[in-house]
C-alpha positions in Angstrom: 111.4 58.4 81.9 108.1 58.9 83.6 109.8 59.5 86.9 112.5 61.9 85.0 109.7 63.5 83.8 107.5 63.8 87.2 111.1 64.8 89.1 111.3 67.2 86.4 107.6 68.6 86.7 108.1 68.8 90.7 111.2 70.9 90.4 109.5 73.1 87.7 106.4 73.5 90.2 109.1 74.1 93.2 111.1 77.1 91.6 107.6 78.5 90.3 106.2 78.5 93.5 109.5 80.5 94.6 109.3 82.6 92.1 105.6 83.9 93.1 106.5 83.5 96.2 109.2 85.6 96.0 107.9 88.3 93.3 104.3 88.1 92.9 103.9 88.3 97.3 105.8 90.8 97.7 103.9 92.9 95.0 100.6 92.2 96.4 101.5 92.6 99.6 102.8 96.2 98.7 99.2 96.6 96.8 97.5 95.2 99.6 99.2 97.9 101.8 98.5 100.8 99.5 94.9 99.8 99.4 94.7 99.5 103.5 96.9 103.0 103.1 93.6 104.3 100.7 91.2 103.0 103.0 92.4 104.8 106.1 92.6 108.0 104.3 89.4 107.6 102.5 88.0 107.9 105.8 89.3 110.5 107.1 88.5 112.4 104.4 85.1 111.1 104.8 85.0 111.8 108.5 86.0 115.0 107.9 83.6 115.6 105.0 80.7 114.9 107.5 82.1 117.0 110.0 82.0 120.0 107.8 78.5 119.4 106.5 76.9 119.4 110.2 78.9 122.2 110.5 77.5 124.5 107.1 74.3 122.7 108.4 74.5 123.9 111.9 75.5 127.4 110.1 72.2 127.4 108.3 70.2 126.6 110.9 71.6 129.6 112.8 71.3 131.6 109.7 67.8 130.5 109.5 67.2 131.6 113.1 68.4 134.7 112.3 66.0 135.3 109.1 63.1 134.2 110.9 64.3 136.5 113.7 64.5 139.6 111.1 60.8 139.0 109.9 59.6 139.3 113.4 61.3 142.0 114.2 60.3 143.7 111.0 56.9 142.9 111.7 56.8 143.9 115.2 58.7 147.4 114.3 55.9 148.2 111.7 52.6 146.9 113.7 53.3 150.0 116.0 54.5 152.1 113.6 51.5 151.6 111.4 49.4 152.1 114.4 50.7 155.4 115.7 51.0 156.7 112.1 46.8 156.1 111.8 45.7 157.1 115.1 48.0 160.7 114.7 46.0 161.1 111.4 42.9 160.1 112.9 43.2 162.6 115.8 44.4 165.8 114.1 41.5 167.8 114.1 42.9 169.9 112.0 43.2 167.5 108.6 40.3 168.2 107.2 41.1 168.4 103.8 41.5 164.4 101.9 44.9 165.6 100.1 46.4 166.3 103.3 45.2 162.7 104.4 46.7 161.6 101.0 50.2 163.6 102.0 50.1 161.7 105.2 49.5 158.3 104.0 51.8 158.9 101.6 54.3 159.6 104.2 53.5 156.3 106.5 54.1 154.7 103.2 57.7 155.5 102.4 57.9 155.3 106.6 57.1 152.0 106.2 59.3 151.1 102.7 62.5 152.6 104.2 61.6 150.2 107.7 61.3 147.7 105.1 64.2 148.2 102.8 66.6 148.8 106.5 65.4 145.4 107.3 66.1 144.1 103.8 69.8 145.1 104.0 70.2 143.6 107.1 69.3 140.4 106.2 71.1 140.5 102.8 74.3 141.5 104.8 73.7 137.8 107.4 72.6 136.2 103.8 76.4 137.8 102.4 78.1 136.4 105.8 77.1 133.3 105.8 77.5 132.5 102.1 81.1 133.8 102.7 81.7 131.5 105.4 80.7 128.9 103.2 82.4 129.6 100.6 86.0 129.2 103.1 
């Protein structure tokens, strides 16, 4: 009976060992497949995910350039401008009066705030661009 018994044991342990062989291999080996599948793609995607940020970061940079670029410019339009606006006050011989030196500074002034807002558009409009980009 033992050996009935440890014959019968064997052949049970034989057909389950088929039968996961069989079944339970084949469905990891599909999962095991998937999951290399998932992988690959995962980095791609990641690959391509870095790619795009040193791109928008390469854009910013630029964009950057270009801001800091604008503020010189802006700076180095209004230095002169300032300058000339004072020394033509200065030499008129004929202002004489402090109102018309009032008119006159008053009119460097909004000189000097439509320079300033020009330049402000400007660099909203780069600002605008690049956030577009971004945004595709």
């Amino acid at each position: 009976m033992t050996i009935e018994t440890h014959n019968w044991s064997s052949f049970a342990h034989q057909e389950l060992y088929k039968i996961v062989r069989d079944e339970i291999f084949s469905i990891v080996n599909q999962v095991d497949a998937r999951v290399q599948s998932f992988e690959i793609q995962f980095l791609k995607e990641a690959a391509k995910f870095v790619e795009d940020f040193k791109s928008l970061a390469n854009e910013a940079g630029a964009s950057l350039a270009k801001h800091k670029a604008l503020e010189l410019e802006i700076e180095r339009l209004l230095k002169p401008v300032a300058s000339q606006d004072i020394m033509n006050i200065v030499r008129k011989a004929s202002v004489v009066d402090t109102s018309d030196i009032q008119t006159e500074l008053e009119r460097t002034r909004e000189s000097f705030e439509n320079c300033i807002i020009k330049k402000e558009n400007e660099y909203a409009k780069l600002w605008n661009d690049w956030y577009k980009k971004c945004d595709e």
